[in-house]
gemmi code that builds the backbone of each chain (N, CA, C; Angstrom):
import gemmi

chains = {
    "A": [
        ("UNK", (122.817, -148.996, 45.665), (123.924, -149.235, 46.585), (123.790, -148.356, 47.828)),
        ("UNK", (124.449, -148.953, 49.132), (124.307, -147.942, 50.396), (125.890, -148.188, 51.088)),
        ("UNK", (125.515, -147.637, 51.475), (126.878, -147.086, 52.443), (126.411, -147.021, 53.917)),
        ("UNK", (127.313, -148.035, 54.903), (127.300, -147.563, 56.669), (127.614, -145.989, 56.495)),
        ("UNK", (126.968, -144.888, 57.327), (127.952, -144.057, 58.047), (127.688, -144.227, 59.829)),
        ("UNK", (128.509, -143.601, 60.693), (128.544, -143.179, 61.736), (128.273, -141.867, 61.969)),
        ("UNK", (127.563, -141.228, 62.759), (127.559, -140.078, 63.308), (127.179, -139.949, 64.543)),
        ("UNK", (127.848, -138.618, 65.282), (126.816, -138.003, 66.425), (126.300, -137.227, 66.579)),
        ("UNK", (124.848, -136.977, 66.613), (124.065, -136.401, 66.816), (123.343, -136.236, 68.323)),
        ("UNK", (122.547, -134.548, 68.549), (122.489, -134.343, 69.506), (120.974, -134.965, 70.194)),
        ("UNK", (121.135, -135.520, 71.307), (120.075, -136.744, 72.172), (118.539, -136.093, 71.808)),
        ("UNK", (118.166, -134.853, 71.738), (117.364, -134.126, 71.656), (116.838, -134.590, 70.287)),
        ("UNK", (117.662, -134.907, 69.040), (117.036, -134.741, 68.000), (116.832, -135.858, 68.006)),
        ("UNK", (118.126, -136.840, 68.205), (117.495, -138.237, 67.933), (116.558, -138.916, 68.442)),
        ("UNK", (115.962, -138.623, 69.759), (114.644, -138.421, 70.449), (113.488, -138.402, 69.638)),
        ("UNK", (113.716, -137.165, 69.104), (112.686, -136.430, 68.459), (112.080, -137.612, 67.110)),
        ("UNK", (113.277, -137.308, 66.249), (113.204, -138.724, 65.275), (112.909, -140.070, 65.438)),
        ("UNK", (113.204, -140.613, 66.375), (112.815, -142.151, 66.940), (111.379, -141.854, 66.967)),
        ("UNK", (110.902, -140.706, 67.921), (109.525, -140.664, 68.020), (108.516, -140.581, 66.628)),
        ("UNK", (109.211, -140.150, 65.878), (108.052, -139.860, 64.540), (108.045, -141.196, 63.579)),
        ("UNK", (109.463, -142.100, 64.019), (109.250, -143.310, 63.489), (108.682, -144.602, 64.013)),
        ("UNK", (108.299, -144.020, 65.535), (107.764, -144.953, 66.182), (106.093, -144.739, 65.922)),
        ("UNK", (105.918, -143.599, 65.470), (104.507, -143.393, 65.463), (103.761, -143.163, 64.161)),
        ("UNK", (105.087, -144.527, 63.334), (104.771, -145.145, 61.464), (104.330, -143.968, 60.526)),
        ("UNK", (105.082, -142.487, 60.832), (105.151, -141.556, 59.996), (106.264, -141.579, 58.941)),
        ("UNK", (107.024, -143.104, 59.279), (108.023, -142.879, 58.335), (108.696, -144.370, 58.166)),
        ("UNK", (109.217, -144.909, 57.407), (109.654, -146.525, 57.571), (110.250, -146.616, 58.953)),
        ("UNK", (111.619, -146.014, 58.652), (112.407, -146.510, 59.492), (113.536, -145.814, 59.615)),
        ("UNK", (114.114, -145.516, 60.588), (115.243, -144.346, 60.862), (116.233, -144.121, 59.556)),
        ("UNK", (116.419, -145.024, 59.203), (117.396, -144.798, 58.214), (116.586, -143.784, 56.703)),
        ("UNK", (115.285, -143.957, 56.827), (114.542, -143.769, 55.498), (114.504, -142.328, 56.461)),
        ("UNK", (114.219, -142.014, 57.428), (113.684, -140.374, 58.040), (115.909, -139.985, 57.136)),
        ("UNK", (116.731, -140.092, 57.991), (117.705, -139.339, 57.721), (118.170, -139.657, 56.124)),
        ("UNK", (117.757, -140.417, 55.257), (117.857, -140.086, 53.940), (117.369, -139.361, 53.376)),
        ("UNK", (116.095, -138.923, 53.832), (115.182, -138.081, 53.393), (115.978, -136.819, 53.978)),
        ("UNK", (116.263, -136.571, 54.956), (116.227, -135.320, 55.550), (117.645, -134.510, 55.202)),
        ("UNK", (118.436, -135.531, 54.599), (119.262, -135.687, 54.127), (119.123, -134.695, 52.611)),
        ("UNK", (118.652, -135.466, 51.804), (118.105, -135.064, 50.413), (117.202, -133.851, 50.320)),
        ("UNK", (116.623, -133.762, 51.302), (115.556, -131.847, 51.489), (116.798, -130.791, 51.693)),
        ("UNK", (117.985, -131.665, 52.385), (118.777, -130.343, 52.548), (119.700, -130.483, 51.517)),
        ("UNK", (119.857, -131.420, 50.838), (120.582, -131.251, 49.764), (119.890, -130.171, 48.558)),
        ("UNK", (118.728, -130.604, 48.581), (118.073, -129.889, 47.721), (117.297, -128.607, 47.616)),
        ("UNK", (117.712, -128.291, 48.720), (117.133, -126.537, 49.167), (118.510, -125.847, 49.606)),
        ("UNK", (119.863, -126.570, 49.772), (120.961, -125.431, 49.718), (121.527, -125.934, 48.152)),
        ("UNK", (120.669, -124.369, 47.889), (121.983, -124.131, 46.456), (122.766, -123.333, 46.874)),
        ("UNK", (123.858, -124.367, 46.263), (125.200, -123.695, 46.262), (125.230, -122.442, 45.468)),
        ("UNK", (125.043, -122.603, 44.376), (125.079, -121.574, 43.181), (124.545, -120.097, 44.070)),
        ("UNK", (123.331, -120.252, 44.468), (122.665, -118.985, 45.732), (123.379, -118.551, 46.630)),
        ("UNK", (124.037, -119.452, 47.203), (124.652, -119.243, 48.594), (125.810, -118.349, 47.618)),
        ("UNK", (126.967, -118.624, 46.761), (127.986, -118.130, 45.587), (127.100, -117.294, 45.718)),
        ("UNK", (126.644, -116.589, 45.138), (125.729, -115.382, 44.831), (125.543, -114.531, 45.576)),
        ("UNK", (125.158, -115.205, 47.065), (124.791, -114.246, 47.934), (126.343, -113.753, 48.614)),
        ("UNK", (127.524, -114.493, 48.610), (128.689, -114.151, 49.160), (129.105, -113.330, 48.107)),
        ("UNK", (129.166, -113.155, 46.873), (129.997, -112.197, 45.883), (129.165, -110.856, 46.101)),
        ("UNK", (127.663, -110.954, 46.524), (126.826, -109.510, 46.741), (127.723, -109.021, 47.531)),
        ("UNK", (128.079, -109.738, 48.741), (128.983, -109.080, 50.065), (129.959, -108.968, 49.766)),
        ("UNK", (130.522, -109.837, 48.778), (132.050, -108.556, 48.369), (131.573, -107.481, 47.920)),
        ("UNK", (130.728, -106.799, 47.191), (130.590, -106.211, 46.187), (130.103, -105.013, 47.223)),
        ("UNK", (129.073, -105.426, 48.026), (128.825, -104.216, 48.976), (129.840, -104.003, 49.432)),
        ("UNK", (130.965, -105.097, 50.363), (131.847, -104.190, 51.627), (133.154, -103.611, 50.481)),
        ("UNK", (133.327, -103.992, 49.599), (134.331, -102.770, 48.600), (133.942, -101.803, 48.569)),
        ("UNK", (132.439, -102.095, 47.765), (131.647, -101.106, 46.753), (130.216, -100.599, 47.531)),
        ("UNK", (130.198, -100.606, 48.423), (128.439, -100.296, 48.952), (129.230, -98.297, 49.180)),
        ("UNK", (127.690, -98.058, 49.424), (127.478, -96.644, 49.315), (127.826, -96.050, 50.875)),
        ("UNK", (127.203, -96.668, 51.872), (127.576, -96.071, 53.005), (128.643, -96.174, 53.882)),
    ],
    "B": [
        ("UNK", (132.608, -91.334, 57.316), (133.565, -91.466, 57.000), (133.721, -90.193, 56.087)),
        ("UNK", (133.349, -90.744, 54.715), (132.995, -89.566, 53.592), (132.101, -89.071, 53.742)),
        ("UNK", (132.205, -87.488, 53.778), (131.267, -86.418, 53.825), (130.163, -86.739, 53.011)),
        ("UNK", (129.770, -87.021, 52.185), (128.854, -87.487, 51.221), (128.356, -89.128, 51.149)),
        ("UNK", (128.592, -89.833, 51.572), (127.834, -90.797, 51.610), (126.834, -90.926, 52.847)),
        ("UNK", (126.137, -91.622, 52.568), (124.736, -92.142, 53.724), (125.358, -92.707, 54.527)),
        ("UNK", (124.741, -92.498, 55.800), (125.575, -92.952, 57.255), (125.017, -94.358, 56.846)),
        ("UNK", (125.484, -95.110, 58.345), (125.433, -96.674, 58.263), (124.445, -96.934, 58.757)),
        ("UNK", (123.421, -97.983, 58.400), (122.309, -98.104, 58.395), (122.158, -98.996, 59.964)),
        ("UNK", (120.880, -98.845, 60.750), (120.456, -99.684, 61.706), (120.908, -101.289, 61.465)),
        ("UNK", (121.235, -102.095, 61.971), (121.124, -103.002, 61.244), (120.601, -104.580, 62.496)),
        ("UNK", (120.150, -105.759, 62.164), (119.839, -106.577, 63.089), (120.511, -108.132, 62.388)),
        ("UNK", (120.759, -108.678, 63.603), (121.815, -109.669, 63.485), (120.986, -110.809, 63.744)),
        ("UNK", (120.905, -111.908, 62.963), (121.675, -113.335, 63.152), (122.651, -113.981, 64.036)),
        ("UNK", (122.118, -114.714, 64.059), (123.716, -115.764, 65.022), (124.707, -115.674, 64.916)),
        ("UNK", (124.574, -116.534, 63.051), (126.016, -116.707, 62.486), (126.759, -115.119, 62.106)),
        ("UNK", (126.529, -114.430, 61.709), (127.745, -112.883, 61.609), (128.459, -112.678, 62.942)),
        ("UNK", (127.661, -112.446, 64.345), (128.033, -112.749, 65.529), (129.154, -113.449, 66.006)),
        ("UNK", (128.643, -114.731, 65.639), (129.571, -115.851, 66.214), (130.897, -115.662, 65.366)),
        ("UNK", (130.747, -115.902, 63.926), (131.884, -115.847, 62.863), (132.807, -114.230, 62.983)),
        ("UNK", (131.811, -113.657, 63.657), (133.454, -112.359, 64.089), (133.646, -112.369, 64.902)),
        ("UNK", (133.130, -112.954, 65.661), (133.545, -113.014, 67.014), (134.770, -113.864, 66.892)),
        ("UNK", (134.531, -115.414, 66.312), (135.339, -115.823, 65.842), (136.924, -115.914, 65.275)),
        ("UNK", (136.277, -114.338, 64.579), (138.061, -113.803, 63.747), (138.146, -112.390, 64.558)),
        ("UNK", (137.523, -112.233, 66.003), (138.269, -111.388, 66.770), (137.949, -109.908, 65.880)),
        ("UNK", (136.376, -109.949, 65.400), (136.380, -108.494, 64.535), (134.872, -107.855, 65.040)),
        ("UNK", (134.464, -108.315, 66.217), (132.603, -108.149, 66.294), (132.972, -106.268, 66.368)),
        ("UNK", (133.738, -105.715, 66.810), (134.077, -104.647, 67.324), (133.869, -103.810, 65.729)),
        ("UNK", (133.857, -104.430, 64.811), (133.558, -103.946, 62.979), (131.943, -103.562, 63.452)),
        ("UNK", (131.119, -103.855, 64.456), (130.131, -103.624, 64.617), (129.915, -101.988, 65.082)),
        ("UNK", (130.948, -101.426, 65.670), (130.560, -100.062, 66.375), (130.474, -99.542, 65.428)),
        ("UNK", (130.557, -99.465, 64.241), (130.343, -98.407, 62.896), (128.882, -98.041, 63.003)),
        ("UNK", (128.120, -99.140, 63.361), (126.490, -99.228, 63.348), (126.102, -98.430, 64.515)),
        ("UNK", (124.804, -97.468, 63.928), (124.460, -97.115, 65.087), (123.385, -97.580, 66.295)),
        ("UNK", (122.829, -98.686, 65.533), (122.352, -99.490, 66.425), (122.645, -101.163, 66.215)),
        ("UNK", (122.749, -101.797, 66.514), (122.985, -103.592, 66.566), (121.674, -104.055, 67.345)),
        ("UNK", (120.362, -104.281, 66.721), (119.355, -104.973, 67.239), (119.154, -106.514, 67.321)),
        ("UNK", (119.507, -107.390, 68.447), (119.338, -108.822, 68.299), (117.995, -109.475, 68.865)),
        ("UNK", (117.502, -109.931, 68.258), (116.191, -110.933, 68.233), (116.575, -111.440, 69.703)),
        ("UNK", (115.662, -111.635, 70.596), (115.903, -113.013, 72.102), (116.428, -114.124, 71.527)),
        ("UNK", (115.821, -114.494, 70.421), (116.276, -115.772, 70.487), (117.308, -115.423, 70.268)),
        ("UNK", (117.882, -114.953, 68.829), (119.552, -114.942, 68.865), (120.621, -114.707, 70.032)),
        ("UNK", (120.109, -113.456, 70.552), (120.847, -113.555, 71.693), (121.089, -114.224, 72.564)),
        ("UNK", (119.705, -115.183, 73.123), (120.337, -116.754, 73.497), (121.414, -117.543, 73.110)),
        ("UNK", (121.057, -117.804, 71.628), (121.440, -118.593, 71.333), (123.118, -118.233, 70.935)),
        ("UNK", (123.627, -116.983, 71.427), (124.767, -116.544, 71.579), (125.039, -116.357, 72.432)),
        ("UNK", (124.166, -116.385, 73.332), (125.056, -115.915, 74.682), (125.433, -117.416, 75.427)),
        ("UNK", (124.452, -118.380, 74.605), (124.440, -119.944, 74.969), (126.173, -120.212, 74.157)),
        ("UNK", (126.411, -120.371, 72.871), (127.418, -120.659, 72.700), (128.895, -119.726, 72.152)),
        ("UNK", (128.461, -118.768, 72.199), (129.498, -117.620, 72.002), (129.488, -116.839, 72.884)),
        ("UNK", (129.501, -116.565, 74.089), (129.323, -115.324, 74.870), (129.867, -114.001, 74.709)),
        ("UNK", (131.332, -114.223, 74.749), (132.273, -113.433, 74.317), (132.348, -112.678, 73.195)),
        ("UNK", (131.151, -112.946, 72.362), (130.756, -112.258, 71.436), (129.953, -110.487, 71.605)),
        ("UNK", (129.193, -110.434, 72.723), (128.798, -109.494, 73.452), (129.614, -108.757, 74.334)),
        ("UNK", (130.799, -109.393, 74.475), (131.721, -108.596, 75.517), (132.516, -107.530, 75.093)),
        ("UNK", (131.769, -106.764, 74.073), (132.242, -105.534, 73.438), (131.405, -104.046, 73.634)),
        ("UNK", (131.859, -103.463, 74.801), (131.149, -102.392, 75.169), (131.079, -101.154, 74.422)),
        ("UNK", (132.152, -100.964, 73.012), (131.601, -99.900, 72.090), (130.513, -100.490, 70.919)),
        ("UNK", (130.254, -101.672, 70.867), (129.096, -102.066, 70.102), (127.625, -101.651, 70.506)),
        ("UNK", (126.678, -100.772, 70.128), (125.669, -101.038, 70.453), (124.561, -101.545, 70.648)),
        ("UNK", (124.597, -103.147, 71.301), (123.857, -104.222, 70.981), (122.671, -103.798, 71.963)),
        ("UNK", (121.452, -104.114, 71.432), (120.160, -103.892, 71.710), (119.207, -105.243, 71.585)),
        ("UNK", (118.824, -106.136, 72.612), (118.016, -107.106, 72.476), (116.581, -106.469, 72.173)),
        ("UNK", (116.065, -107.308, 71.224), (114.688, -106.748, 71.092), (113.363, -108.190, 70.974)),
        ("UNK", (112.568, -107.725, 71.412), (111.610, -109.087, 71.405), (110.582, -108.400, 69.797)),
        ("UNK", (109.959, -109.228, 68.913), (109.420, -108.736, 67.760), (107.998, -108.461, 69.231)),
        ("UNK", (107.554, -107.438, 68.230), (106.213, -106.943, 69.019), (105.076, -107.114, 67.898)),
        ("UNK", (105.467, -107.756, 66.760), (104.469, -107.554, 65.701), (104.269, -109.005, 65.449)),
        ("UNK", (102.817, -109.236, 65.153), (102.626, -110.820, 64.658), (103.501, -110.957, 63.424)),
        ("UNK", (103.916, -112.117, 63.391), (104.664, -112.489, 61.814), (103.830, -112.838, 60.821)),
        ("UNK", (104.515, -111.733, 59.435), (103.632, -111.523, 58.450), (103.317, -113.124, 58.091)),
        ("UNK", (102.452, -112.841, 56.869), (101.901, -113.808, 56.207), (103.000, -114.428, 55.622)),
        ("UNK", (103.445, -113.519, 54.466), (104.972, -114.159, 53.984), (105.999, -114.600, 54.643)),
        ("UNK", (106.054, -113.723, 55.566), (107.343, -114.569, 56.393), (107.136, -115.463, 56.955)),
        ("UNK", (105.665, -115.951, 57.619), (105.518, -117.438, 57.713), (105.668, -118.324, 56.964)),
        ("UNK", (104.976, -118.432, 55.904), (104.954, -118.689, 54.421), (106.587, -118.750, 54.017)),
        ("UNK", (106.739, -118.522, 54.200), (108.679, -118.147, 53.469), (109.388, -119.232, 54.760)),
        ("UNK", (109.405, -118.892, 55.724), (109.722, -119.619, 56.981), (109.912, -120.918, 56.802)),
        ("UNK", (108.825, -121.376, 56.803), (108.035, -123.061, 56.656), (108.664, -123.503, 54.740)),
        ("UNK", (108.862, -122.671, 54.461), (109.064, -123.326, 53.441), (110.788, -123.367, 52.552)),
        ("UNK", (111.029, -122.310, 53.337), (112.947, -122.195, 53.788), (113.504, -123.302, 55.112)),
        ("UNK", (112.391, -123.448, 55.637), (113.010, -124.473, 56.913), (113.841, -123.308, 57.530)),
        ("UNK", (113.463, -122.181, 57.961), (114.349, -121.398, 58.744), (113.777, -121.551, 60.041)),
        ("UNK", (115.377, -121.276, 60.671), (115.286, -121.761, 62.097), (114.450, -120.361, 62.851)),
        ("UNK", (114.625, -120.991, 64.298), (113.319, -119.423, 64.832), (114.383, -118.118, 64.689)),
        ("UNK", (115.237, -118.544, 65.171), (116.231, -117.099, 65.487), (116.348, -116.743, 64.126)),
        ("UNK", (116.545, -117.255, 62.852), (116.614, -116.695, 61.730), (115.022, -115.519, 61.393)),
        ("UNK", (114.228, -116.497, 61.881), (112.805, -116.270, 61.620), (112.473, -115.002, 62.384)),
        ("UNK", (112.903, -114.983, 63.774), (112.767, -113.086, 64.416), (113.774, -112.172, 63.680)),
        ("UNK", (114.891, -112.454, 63.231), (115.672, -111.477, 62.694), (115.008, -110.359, 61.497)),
        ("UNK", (114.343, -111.476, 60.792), (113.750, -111.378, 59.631), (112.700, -110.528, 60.511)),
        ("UNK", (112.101, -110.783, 61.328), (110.854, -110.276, 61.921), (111.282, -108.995, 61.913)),
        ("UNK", (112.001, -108.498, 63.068), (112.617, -107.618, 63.288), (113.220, -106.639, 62.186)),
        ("UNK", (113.467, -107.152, 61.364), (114.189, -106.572, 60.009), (113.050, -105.868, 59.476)),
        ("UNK", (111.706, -106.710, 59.684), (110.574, -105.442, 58.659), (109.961, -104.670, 59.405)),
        ("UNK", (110.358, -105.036, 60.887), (109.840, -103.868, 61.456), (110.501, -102.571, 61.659)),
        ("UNK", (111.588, -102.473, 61.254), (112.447, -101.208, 60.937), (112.866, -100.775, 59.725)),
        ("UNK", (112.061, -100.738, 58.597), (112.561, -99.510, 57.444), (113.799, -99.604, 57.510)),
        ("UNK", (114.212, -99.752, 56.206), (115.894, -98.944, 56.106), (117.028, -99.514, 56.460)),
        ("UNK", (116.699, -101.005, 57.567), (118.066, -101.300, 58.443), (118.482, -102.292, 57.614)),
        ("UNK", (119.969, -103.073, 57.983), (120.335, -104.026, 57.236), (120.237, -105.089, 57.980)),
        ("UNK", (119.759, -106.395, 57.152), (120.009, -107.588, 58.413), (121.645, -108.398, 57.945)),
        ("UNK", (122.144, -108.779, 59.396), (123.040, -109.396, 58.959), (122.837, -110.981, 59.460)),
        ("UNK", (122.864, -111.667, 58.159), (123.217, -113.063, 58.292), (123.749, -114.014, 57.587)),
        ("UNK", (124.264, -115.132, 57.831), (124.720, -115.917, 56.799), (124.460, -117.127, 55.874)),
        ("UNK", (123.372, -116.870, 56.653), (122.276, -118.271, 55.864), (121.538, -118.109, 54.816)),
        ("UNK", (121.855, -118.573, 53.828), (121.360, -118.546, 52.280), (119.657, -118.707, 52.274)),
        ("UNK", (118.866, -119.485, 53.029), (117.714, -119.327, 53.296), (116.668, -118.100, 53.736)),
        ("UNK", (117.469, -117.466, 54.928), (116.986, -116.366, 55.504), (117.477, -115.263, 54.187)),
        ("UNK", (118.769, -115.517, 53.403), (119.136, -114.198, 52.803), (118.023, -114.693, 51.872)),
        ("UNK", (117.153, -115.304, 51.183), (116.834, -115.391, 50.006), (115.194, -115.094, 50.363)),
        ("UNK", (114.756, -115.535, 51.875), (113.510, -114.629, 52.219), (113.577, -113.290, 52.608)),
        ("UNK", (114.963, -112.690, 53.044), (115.202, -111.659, 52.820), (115.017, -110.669, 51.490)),
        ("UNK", (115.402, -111.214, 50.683), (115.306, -110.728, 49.044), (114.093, -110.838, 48.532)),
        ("UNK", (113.215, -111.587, 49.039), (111.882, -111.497, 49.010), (110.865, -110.596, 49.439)),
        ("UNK", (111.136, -110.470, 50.518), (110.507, -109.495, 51.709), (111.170, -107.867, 51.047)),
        ("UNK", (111.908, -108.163, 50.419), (112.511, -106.533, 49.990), (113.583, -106.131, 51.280)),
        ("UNK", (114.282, -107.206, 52.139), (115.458, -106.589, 52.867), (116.601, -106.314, 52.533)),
        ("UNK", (117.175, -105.536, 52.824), (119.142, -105.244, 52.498), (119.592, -106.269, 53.513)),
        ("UNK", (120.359, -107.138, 52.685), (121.088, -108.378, 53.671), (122.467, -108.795, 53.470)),
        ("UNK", (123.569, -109.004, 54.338), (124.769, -109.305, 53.880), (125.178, -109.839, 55.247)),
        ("UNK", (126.702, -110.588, 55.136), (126.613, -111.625, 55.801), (128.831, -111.074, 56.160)),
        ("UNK", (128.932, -112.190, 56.955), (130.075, -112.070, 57.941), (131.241, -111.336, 56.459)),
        ("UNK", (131.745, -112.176, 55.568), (132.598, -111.543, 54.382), (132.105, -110.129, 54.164)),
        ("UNK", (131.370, -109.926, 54.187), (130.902, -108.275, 53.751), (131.249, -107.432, 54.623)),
        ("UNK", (130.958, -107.388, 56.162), (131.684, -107.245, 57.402), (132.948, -106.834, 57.357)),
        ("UNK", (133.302, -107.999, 57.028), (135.084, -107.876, 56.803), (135.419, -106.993, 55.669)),
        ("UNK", (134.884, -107.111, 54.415), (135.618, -106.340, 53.640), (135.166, -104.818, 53.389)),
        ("UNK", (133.897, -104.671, 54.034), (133.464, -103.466, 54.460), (134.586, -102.392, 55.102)),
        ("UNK", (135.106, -103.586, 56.132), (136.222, -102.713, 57.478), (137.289, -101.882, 56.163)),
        ("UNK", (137.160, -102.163, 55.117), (138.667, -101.479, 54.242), (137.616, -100.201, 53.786)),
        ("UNK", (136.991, -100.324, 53.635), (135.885, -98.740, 52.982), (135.971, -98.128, 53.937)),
        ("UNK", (135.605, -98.786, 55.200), (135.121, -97.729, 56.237), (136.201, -97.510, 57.029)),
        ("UNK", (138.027, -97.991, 56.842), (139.216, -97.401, 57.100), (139.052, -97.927, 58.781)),
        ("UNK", (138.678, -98.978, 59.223), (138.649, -99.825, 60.364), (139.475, -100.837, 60.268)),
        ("UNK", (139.997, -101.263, 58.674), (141.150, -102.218, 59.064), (141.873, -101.790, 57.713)),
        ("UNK", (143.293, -102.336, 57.698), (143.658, -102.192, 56.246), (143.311, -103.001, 55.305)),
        ("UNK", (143.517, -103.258, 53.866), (143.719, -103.898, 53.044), (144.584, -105.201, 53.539)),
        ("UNK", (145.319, -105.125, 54.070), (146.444, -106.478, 54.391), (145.554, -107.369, 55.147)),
        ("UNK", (145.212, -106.617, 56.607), (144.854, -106.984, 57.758), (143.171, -107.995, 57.159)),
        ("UNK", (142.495, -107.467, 55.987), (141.394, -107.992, 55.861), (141.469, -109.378, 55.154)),
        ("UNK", (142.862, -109.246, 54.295), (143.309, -110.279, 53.921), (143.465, -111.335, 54.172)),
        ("UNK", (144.428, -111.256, 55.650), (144.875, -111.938, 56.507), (143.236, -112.710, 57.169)),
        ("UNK", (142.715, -111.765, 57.654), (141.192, -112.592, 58.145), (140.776, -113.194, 57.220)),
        ("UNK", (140.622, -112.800, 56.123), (139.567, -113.867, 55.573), (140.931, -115.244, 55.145)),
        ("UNK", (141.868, -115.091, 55.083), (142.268, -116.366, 55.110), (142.437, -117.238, 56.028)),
        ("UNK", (142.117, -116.055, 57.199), (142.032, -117.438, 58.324), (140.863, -117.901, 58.877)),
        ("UNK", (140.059, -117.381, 57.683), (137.635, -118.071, 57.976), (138.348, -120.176, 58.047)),
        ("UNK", (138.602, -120.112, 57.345), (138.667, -121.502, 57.342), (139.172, -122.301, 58.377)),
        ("UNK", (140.354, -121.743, 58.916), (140.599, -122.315, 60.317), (139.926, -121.815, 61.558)),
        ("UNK", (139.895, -120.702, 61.785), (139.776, -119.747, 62.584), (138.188, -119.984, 62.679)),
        ("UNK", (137.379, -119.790, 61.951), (135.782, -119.733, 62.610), (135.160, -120.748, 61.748)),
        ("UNK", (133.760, -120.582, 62.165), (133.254, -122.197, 61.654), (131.945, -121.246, 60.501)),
        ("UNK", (132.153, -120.691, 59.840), (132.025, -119.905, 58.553), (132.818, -120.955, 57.300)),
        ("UNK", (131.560, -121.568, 56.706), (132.393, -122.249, 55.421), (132.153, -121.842, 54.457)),
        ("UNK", (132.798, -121.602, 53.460), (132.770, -121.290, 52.450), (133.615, -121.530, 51.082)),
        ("UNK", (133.476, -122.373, 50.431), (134.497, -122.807, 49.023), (135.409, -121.993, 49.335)),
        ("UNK", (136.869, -123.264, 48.670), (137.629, -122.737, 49.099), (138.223, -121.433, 47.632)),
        ("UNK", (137.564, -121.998, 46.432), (137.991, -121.288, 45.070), (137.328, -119.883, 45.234)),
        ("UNK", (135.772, -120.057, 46.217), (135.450, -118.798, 46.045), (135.538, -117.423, 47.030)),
        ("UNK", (136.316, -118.373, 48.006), (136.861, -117.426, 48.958), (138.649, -116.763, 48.467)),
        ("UNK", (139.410, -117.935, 47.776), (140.599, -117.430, 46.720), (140.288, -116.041, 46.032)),
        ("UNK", (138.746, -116.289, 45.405), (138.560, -114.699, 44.395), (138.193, -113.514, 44.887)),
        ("UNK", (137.446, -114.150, 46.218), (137.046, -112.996, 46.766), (138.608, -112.041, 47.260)),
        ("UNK", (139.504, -112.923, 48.030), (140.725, -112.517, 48.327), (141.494, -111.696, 47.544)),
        ("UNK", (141.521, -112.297, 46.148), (142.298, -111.583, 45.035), (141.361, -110.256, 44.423)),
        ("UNK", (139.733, -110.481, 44.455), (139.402, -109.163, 44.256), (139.877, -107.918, 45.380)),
        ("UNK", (140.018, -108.203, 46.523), (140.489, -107.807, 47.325), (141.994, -106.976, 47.261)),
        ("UNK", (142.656, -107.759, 46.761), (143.924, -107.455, 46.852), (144.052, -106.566, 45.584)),
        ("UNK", (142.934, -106.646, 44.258), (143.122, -106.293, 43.151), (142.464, -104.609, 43.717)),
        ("UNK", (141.456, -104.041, 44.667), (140.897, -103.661, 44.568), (141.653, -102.209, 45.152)),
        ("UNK", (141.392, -100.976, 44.680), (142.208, -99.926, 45.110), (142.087, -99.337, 46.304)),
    ],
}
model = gemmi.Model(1)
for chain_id, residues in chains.items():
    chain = gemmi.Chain(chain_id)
    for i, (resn, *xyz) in enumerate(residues, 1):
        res = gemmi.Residue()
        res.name, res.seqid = resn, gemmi.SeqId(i, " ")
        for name, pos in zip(("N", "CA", "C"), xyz):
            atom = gemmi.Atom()
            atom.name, atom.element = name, gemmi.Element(name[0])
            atom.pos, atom.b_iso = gemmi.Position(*pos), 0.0
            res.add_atom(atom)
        chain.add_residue(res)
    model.add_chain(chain)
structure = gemmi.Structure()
structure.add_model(model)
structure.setup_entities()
């Protein structure tokens, strides 16, 4: 199943992207931002990011200096 | 502050800590530091959309260009974090000074940070730092971090910004 969305994005990127699909590195616009889509889904963990914000409570209570 | 603890470390900034106190009207949590080193790029890229972020003359902000090729790892780490450039000099910058802290808020850069062996913490730490180091009260830090969500473009769950609050409030 798919879903329309709308967005705006800045002229620079979408530039950029048209060009790498014009030059059959990739199907087709929609397949570049699914993908690019899913790399960033899958390289921000949440769980990490949680992790790295409770360190910073923990220092600005509890840090030494 | 306390006679006995280690002064406050050098430290080099990121965008996002910048922008996000600038944001909640706190960059001035920066004069504790005795130096504030920003990468070119960052500083562009703040002076491009935050300006007013620099318009604090007891901060000691210091632009610095990296003078050292970028390590192996941090390329390596870079390319494979998808970190942006300004993240990517901070980091630079960060190993070229021993000892300092970097501040940023991007889970990517903090996690090649933790790699590289840097001390890293991000805009919330900032803030709740200001109650140790007797720069803001307990209330007043409160009050900011409940207003990250409207107030600056710093996101963060909303359950885990609730605990952080209540450790806060729990905390002596």
């Amino acid at each position: 199943m798919k879903t329309a969305i709308q967005a705006e994005l800045p002229n620079e990127l979408i530039a950029e992207a048209r060009a790498f699909v014009e030059q059959g590195w990739v199907g087709d616009f929609d397949e570049l931002l699914a993908e690019a889509l899913r790399r960033y889904l899958e390289s921000h963990s949440t769980r990490l990011a949680e992790s790295f914000i409770q360190a910073d409570a923990a220092w600005g209570l509890r840090g030494r200096e | 502050m306390a006679g006995n603890e280690p002064a406050p470390p050098v430290i080099v900034c990121d965008a996002g800590p910048l922008i996000h106190l600038d944001e909640v009207g706190c960059v001035e949590l920066l004069t504790d530091f005795p130096q504030v080193l920003v990468p070119t790029t960052v500083w562009d890229e703040v002076a491009k959309h935050r300006p007013s972020a620099f318009m604090h003359g007891t901060v000691r902000f210091q632009k610095v260009t990296p003078d050292k090729a970028l390590s192996a790892e941090l390329d390596v780490m870079s390319r494979l974090l998808a970190l942006h450039r300004g993240e990517r000099e901070a980091l630079q910058v960060a190993q070229a000074h021993p000892g300092c802290l970097l501040l940023t808020d991007d889970t990517g850069a903090r996690l090649a940070a933790r790699n590289l062996g840097l001390e890293a913490h991000g805009t919330i730490g900032v803030l709740l730092r200001a109650i140790r180091r007797k720069q803001r009260t307990k209330d007043e830090v409160v009050k900011l971090l409940r207003s990250l969500p409207t107030a600056s473009t710093l996101h963060v769950r909303t359950g885990l910004l609730e605990n952080i609050i209540r450790e806060v409030e729990q905390s002596r």
